[in-house]
LOKEMI-338658 format. One record per residue (C-alpha): x, y, z; residue in one letter. Coordinates in steps of 0.02 Angstrom, whole numbers, plus 32768, in hexadecimal, padded with zeros to 4 digits. Example, Ala and Ser with C-alpha at 12.3 -4.5 7.8 and 13.67 -1.06 7.14 Angstrom:
! residues 2
82677F1F8186A 82AC7FCB8165S 
END
This chain:
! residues 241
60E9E90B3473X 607AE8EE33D8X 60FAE865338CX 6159E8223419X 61A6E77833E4X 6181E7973325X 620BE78732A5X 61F8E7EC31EAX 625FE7D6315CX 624CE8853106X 628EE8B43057X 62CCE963300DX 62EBE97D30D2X 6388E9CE30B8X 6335EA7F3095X 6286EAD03091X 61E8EA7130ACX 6248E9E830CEX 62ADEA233155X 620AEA7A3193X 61BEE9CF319BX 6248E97631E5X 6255E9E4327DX 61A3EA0532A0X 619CE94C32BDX 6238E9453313X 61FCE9CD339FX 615FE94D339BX 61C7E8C533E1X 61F7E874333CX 6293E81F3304X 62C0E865324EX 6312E80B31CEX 634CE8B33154X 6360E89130A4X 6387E8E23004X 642FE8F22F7AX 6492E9772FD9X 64F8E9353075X 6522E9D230CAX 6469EA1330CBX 6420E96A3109X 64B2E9633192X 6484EA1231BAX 63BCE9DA31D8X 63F7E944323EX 644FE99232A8X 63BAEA1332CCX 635FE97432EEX 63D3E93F336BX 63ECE9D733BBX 6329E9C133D7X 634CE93B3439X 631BE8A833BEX 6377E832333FX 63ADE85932A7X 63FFE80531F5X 6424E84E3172X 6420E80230C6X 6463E82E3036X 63DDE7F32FA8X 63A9E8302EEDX 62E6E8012F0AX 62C8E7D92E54X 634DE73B2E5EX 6308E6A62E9BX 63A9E65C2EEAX 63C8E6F92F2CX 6328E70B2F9AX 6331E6562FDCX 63D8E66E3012X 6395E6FF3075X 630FE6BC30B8X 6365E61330F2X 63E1E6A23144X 635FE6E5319AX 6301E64031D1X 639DE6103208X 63BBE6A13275X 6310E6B732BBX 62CCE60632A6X 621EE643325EX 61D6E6D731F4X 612DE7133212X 6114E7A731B5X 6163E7C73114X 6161E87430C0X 6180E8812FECX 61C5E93E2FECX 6253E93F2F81X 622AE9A62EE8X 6262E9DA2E44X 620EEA812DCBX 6245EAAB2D3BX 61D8EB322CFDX 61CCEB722C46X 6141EB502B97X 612EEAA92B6FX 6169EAE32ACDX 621AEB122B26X 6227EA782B96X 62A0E9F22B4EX 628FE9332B8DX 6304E92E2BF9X 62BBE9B92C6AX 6204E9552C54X 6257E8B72C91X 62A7E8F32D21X 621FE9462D5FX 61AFE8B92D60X 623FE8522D9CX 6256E8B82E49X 619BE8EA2E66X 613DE83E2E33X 61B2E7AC2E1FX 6207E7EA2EABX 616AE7DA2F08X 6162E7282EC7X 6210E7002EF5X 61FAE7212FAAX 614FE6EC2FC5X 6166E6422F72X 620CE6332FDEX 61CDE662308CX 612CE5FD3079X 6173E54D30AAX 6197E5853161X 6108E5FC3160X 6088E56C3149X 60E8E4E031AAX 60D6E54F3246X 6011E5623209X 6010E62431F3X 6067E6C031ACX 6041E76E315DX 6080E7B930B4X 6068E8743099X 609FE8AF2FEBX 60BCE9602FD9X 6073E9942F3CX 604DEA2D2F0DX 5FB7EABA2EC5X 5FF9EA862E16X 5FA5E9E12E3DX 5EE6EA242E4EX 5F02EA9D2DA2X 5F46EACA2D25X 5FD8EB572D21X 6025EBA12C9CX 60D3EB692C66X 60D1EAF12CE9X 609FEA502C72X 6121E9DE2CBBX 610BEA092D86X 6062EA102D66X 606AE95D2D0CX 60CBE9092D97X 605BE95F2E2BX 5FC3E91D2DD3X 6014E8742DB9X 6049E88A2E95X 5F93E8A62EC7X 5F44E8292E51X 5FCFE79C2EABX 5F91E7EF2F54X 5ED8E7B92F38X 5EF0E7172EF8X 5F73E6EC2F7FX 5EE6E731300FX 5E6FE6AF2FD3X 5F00E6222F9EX 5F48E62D3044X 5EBBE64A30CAX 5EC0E5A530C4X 5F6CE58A3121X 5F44E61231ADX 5FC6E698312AX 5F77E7453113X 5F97E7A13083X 5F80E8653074X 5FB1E8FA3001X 5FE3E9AB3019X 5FCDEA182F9DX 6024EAD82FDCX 6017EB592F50X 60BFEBD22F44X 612BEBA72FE4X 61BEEC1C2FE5X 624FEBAF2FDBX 6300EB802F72X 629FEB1B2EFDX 6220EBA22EDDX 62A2EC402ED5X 6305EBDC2E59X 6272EBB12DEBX 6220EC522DF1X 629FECE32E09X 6232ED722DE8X 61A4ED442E43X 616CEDA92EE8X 616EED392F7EX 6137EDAF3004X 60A5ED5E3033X 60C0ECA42FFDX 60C8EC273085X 6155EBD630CFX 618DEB3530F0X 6155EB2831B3X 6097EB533167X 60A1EAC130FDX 6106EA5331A4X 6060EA833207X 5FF3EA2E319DX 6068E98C3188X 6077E97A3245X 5FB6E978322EX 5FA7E8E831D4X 6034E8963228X 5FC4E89032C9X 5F25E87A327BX 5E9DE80532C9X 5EB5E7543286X 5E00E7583291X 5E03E7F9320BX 5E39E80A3163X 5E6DE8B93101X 5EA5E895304CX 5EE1E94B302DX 5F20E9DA307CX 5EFDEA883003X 5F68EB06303BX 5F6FEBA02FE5X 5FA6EC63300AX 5F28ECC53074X 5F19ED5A2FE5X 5F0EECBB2F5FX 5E55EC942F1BX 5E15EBEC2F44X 5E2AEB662EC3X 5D89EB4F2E73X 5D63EC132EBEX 
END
């Protein structure tokens, strides 16, 4: 198996391309810690992972508090004893003209998406560089390569994700920690129906497509570095096209 012996601390596991992520690695040999706000979804995902025949926590944890996310991931060192992959998924869109959108909606979704990167990065990286090695993969997100319409605060925070991304590459190479990014365009999911209702999802991928390219990364060379993962629909036009 591709991750035999690993241990991940995933977030917004408790549905979509979370829960695609957690169980691709978990049929990869990896132990999954699941996180995310709603208890009966991440219980639901852990006990997928188990029934793959690997560990499984799951956490309870609002990304974008601080205290939150190091009680989690003290939960989950404590459980596993080591995390060696971390994945930033959880997610918040809100999706409207800047005109419409009221502070509240700007600050949470800059909350979830960036500082909730921030949270969990800053909390796992203690263990990751006392054992001399790690990798971060932040899902981002399409809206973080262009601009799209009535999108200014997703679009904001997803910018603000893959900026953090490149920095952290360079900032912690140094320690043996690899950083990456995927950015999927439209993945049919909760988040996505909610935020856009109307919109036809026929053709738009799903979680597992994005899961694919995660459990890429997650057993990447350490000899090889990819900063971003572009994943977009196959009928889409290429960005820059």
């Amino acid at each position: 198996m591709l991750l035999e012996g690993k241990c991940a601390f995933v977030t917004g596991a408790g549905r979509g391309i979370g829960k695609g992520i957690a169980l691709a690695f978990a049929r990869q040999g990896c132990d999954v810690a699941v996180a995310a706000r709603t208890e009966a979804e991440i219980k639901h995902t852990a006990g997928e992972v188990v029934s793959l025949g690997r560990r499984a926590v799951a956490l309870r944890c609002d990304v974008a508090d601080a205290a939150d996310v190091r009680k989690a991931i003290d939960e989950a060192l404590g459980a596993f004893g080591k995390i060696d992959i971390l994945v930033n998924n959880a997610g918040y869109a809100c999706f409207k003209p800047f005109m419409e959108l009221d502070a509240s909606e700007w600050r949470r979704t800059l909350d979830v998406n960036l500082t909730g990167a921030f949270n969990c990065i800053k909390a796992v990286l203690p263990s990751m560089i006392a054992r001399g090695g790690g990798r971060i993969i932040n899902i981002s997100s399409v809206a973080g390569l262009r601009p799209i319409i009535n999108q200014s605060a997703y679009c904001a925070s997803k910018f603000g994700l893959n900026g953090l991304t490149y920095v952290l590459a360079m900032e912690l190479r140094h320690y043996g920690i690899a950083v990456h990014s995927i950015c999927p365009g439209g993945v049919d999911t909760q988040l996505s129906r909610e935020a856009m209702p109307g919109r036809d999802k026929t053709h738009w991928l799903t979680p597992e497509d994005v899961a694919h390219a995660a459990l890429y990364l997650a057993t990447l060379s350490p000899r090889a570095a990819t900063d971003e993962i572009l994943i977009r629909r196959f009928d889409s036009v290429p960005i820059g096209g």
